[in-house]
SEDOLO-311978 format. One line per 10 residues: number of its first residue (from 0); their letters; for each residue x, y, z of C-alpha. Coordinates in nm, 4 decimals. Layout:
BEGIN
NUM) A) X:Y:Z | ...
***
This chain:
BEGIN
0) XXXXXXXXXX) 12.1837:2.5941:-2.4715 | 11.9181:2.3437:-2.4446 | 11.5294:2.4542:-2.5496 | 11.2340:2.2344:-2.3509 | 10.9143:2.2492:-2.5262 | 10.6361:2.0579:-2.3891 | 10.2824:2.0281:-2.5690 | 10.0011:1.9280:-2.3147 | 9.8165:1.5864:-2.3755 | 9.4347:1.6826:-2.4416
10) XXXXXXXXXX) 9.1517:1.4787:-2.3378 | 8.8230:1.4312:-2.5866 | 8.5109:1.3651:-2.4408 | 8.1913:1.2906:-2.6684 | 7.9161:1.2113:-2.4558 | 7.5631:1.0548:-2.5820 | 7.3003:1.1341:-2.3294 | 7.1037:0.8216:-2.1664 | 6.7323:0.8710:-2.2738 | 6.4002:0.7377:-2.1364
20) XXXXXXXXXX) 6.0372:0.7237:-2.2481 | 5.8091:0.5692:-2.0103 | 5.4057:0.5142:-2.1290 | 5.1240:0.3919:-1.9195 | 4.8240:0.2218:-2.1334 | 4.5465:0.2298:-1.9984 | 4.4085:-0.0570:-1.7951 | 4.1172:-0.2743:-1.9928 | 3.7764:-0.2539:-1.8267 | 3.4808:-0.5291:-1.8535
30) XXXXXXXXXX) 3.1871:-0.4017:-1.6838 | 2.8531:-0.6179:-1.6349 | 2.5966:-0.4061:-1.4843 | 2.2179:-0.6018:-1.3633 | 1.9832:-0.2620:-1.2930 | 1.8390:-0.2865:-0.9818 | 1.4118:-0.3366:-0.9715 | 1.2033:-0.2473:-0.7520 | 0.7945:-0.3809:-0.8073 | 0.5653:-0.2730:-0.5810
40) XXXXXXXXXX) 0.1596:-0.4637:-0.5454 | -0.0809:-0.2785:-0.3420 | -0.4190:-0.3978:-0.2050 | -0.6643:-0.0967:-0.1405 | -0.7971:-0.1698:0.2590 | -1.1616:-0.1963:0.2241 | -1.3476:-0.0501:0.5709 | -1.6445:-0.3098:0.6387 | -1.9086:-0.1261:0.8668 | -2.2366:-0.3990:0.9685
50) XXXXXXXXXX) -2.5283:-0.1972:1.0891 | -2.7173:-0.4788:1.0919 | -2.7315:-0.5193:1.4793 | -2.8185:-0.1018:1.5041 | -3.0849:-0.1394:1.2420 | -3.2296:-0.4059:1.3933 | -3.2825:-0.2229:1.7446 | -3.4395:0.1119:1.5607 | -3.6940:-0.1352:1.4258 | -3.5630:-0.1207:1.0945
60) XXXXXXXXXX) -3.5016:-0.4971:1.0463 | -3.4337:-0.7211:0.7511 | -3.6030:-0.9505:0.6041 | -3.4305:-1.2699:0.7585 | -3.4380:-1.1393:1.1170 | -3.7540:-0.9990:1.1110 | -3.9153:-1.3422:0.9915 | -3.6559:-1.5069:1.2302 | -3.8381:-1.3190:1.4743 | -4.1615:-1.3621:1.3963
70) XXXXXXXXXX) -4.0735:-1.7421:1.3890 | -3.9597:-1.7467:1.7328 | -4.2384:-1.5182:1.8575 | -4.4722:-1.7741:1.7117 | -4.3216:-2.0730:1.8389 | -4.3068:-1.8978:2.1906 | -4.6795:-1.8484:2.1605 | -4.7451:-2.2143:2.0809 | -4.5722:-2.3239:2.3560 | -4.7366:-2.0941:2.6161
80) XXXXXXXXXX) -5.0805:-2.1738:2.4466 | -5.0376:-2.5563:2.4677 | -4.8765:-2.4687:2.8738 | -5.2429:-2.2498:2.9187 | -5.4357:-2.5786:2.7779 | -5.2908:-2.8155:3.0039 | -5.3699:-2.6040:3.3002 | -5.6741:-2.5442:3.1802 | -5.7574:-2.8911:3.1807 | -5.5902:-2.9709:3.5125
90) XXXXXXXXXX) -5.8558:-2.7398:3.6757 | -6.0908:-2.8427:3.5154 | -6.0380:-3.1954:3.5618 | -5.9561:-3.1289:3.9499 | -6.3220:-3.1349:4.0914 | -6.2447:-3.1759:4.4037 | -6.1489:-2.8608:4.4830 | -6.5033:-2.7025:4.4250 | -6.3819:-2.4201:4.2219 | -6.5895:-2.3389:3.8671
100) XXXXXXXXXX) -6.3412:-2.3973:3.6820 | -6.5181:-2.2919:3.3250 | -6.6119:-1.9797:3.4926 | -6.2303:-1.8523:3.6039 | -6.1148:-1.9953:3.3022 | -6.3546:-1.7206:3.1333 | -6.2564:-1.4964:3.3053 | -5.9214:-1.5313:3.2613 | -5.9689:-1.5640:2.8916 | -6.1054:-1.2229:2.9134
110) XXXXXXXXXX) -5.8455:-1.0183:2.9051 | -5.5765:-0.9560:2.7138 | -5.2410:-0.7728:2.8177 | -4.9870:-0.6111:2.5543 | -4.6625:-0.4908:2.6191 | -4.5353:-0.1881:2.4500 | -4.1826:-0.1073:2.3919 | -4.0686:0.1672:2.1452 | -3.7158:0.2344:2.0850 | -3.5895:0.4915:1.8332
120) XXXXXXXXXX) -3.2017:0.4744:1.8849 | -2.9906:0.1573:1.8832 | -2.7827:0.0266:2.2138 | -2.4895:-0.1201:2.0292 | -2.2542:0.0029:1.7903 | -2.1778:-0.0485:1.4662 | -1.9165:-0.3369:1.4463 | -1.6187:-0.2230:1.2067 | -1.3972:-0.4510:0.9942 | -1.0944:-0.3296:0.8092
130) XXXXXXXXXX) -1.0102:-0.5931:0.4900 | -0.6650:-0.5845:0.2806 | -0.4413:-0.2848:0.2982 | -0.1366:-0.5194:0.1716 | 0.2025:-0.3996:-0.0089 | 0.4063:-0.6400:-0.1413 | 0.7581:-0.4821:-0.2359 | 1.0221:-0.7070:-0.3906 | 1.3436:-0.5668:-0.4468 | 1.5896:-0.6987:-0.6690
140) XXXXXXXXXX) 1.9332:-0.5506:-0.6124 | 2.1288:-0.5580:-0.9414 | 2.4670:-0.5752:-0.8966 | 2.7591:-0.3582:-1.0588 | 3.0678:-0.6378:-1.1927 | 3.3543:-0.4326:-1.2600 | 3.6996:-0.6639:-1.4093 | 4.0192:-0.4650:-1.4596 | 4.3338:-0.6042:-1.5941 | 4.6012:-0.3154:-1.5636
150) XXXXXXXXXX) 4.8587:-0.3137:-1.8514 | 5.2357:-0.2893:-1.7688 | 5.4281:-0.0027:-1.8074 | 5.5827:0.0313:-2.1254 | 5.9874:0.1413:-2.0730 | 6.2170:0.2404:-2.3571 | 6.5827:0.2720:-2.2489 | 6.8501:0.4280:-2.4535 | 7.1936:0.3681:-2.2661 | 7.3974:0.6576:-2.2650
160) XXXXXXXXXX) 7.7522:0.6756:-2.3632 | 8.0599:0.8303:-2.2327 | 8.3794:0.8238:-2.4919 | 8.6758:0.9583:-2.3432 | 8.9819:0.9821:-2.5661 | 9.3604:1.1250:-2.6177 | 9.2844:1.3961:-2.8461 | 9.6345:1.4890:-2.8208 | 9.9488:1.2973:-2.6468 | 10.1805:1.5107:-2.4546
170) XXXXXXXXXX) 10.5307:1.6038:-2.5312 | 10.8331:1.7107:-2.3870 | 11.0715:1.8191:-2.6829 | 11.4522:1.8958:-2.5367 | 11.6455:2.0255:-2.7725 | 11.9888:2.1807:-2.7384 | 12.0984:2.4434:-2.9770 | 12.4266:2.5234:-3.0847 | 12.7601:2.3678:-3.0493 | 12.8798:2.4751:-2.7573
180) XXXXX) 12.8524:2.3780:-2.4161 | 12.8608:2.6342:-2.1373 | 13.0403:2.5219:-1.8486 | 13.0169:2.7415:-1.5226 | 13.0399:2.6414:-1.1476
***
């Protein structure tokens, strides 16, 4: 009789597992920053009102045009005085036209004519001048200066491993027992 024993073959497997760390450090900043200004000049306007011509038509003159004037009144007078002379002493020097000439010129000496004029409100109007009422802004911007180096990752790799083995080999035992053989057809 023959006996077959067979013993399977075994496989091992030890397996390390792969492992990975992966950190990011943060990226280095320079930062320049300039603040931006802003300065600001003002000039108050200053309103400029001249009365002078107004004043001077309500009779309510200053000192310079009043004796301004007066100085032109007087040298008006002069002038027609010394024009009144010389005719004067054309007639009288023309006797040959039979006039008496002392007598008309007395008479004509005799009177005198004025001319009133009263005025109580002025014609023109006040002249108006507006003065400064600057602003001078001056801006300086500033400027933000931002420098970034970024760092590299930082990887750590541990390779994994796979170990494959015979744990146990396989057999085929055949083993015949006893002495005899059996012969049938």
């Amino acid at each position: 009789m023959i006996r077959i024993s067979k013993t399977d073959g075994l496989i091992g497997i030890n397996t390390t597992p792969a492992n990975m760390s992966i950190s990011q450090p943060k990226a280095d900043f320079e930062m320049a920053i300039k603040h931006p200004k802003v300065e600001m000049h003002t000039e108050q306007i200053q309103v400029r009102i001249d009365q002078r011509q107004c004043f001077n038509e309500s009779g309510l003159k200053d000192f310079t045009t009043l004796a301004r004037e007066h100085a032109n009144d007087g040298k008006q007078a002069v002038l027609e005085g010394i024009a009144r002379r010389v005719n004067e002493g054309n007639m009288m020097a023309a006797i040959e036209n039979n006039v008496d000439a002392i007598a008309e010129i007395a008479f004509n000496n005799s009177f005198t004519s004025h001319v009133f004029d009263i005025e109580t409100m002025p014609k023109s109007r006040p002249v108006i001048d507006f003065v400064g009422g600057t602003v001078d802004i001056r801006v300086d911007e500033g400027y933000v200066d931002i420098k970034s180096n970024p760092n590299k990752p930082l990887i750590d790799v541990e390779v994994g491993d796979v170990e494959i083995y015979l744990r146990q080999r396989p057999e085929i035992n055949i083993e015949f027992i006893g002495n005899e053989i059996d012969k049938k057809l």
